[in-house]
C-alpha positions in Angstrom: 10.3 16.7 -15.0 8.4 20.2 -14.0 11.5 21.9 -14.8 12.5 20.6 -18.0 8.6 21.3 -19.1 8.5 24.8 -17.7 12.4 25.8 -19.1 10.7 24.0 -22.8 7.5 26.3 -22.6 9.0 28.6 -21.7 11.8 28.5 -24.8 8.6 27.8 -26.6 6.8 31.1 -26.2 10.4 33.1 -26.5 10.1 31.9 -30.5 6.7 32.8 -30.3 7.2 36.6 -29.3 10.3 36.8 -31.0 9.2 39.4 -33.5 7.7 41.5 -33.2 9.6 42.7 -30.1 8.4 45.4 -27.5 10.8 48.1 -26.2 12.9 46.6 -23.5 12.3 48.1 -20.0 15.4 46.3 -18.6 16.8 50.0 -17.1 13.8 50.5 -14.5 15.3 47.7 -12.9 18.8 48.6 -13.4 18.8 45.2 -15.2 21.0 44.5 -18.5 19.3 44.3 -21.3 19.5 40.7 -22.6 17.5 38.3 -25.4 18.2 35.9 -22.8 17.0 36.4 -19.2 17.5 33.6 -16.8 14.9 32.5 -13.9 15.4 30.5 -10.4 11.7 28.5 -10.8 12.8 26.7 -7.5 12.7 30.6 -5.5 9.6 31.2 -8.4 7.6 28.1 -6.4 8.8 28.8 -3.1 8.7 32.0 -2.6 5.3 32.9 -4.5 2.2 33.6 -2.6 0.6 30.4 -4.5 3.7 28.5 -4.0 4.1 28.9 -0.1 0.4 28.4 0.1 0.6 24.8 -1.6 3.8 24.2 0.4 2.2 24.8 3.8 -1.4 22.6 2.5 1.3 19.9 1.7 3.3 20.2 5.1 -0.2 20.2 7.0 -1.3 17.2 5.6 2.0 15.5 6.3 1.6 16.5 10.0 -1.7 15.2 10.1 -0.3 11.4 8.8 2.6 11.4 10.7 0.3 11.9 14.0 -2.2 9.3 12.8 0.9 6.9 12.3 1.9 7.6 15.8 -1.7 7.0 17.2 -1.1 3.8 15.5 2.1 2.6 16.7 0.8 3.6 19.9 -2.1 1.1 20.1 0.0 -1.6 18.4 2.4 -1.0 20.6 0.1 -1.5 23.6 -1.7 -4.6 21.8 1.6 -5.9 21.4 2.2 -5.7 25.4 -1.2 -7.5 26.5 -0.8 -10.2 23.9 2.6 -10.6 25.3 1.3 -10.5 28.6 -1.4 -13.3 28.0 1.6 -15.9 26.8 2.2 -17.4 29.4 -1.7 -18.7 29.7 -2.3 -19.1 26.3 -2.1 -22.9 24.6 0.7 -23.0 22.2 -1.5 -23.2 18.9 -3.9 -20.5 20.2 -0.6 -18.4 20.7 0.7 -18.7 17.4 -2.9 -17.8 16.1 -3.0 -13.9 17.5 0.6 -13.6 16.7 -0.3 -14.6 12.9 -3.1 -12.4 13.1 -1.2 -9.5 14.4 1.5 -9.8 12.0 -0.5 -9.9 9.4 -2.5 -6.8 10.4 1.4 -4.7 10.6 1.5 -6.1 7.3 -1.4 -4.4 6.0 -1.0 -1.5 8.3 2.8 -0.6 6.3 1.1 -1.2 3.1 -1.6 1.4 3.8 0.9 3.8 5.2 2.7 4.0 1.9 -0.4 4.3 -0.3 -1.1 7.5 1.6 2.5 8.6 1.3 2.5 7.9 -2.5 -0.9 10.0 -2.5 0.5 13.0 -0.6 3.4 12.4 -2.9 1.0 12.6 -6.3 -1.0 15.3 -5.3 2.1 17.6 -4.2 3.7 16.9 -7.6 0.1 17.5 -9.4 -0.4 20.9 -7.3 3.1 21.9 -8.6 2.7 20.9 -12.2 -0.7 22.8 -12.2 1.7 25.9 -10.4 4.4 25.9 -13.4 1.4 25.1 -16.1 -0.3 28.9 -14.3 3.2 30.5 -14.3 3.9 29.8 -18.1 1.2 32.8 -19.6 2.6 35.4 -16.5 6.1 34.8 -17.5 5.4 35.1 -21.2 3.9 38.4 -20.5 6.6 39.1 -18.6 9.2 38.0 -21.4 7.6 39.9 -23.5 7.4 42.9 -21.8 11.4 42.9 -21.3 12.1 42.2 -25.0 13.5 39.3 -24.0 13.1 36.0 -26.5 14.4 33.4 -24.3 14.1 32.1 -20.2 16.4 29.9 -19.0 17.0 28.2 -15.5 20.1 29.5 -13.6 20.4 25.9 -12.3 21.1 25.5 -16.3 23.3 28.8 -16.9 27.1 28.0 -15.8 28.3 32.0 -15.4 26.0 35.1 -16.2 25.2 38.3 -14.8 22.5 38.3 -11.9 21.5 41.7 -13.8 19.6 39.1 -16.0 17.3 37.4 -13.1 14.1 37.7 -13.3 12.8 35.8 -11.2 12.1 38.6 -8.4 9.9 40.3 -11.3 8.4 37.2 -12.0 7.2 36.6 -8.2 5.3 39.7 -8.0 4.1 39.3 -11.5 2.5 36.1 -10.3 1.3 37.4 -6.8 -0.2 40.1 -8.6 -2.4 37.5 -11.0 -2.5 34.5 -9.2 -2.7 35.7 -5.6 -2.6 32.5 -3.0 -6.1 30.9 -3.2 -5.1 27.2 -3.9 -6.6 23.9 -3.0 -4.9 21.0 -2.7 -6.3 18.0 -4.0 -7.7 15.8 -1.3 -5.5 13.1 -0.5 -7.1 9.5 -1.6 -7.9 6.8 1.1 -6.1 3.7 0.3 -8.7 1.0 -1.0 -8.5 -1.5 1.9 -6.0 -2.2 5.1 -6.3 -0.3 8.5 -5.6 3.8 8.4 -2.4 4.4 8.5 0.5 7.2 8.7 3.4 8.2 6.1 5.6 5.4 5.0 8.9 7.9 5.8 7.4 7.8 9.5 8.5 5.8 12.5 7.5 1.9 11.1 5.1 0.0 13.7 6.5 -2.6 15.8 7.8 -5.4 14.7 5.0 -8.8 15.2 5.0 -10.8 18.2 6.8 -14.3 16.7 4.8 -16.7 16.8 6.3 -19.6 19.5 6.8 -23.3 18.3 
């Protein structure tokens, strides 16, 4: 979805600046000149200073659920083994009871664990919308500056010269105005259930069945 809005922008402000158009500067570069320059906006995200930044925010905030859903299936884990343990004394009724109360605890734990995972999820995808939304002016500049009229993504471009990338020009262009101060939007808590880990993470144990 980012991609197909950027690669439209971006088509978008080549008809803009189509005319008048500035002296190429294509031979600093030793690039071809071209009305059509292509662009890798995967290596554009990646490897920007912004980019990496909001990559690493994302990764350290998928660190931090993935411990907390171990911490978790740690204590269930151990909950599990004393309620286990306590079987044998327990009355039949009172048995089935805790298990139906653990399992539906599990239960609300795995449903907690994905809303945070959909969060992270959202707030990654927002983060790199708001990236491509920044690069759009930069690379206009950019396209301007190299008389070009068009960008296209090389995912998109099926044979062309790499003389016509500009996508290491466009990196510095954006470390140069965007630098890497980013914030990522804090994750939101679910709105009830027990804290909980990533839903891609290890799932908790399974409940204790309850015994006829």
């Amino acid at each position: 979805m980012f991609r197909a809005a950027l690669r439209v922008a971006a088509f978008g402000i080549g008809a803009a600046v189509a005319a008048p158009m500035m002296t190429p500067v294509f031979a600093q570069d030793g690039m071809i000149p071209s009305a059509v320059v292509t662009l890798d906006r995967i290596r554009l995200f990646e490897d920007s200073l912004v980019g990496r930044a909001i990559l690493q925010q994302v990764e350290a905030a998928s660190a931090d659920l993935i411990a907390e859903n171990r911490r978790l299936e740690a204590a269930l884990e151990a909950e599990e083994r004393a309620l286990t343990e306590r079987r044998a004394n327990l009355p039949t009724d009172e048995f089935r009871e805790l298990a139906r109360e653990f399992d539906t605890r599990v239960e609300e734990l795995r449903v907690a664990q994905e809303a945070k995972s959909r969060a992270l999820t959202r707030a990654r995808d927002a983060e790199q919308q708001r990236f491509f939304e920044a690069a759009v002016p930069v690379l206009a500049e950019l396209m301007q500056d190299l008389g070009a009229v068009a960008i296209i993504d090389r995912s998109a471009v099926i044979l062309s010269f790499d003389r016509i990338d500009i996508t290491d020009q466009a990196i510095a262009r954006l470390d140069a105005e965007l630098g890497q101060d980013v914030l990522l939007e804090p994750v939101p808590e679910p709105e009830s259930g027990p804290e909980s880990g990533p839903a891609d993470d290890p799932a908790p144990p399974a409940p204790v069945p309850a015994q006829p």
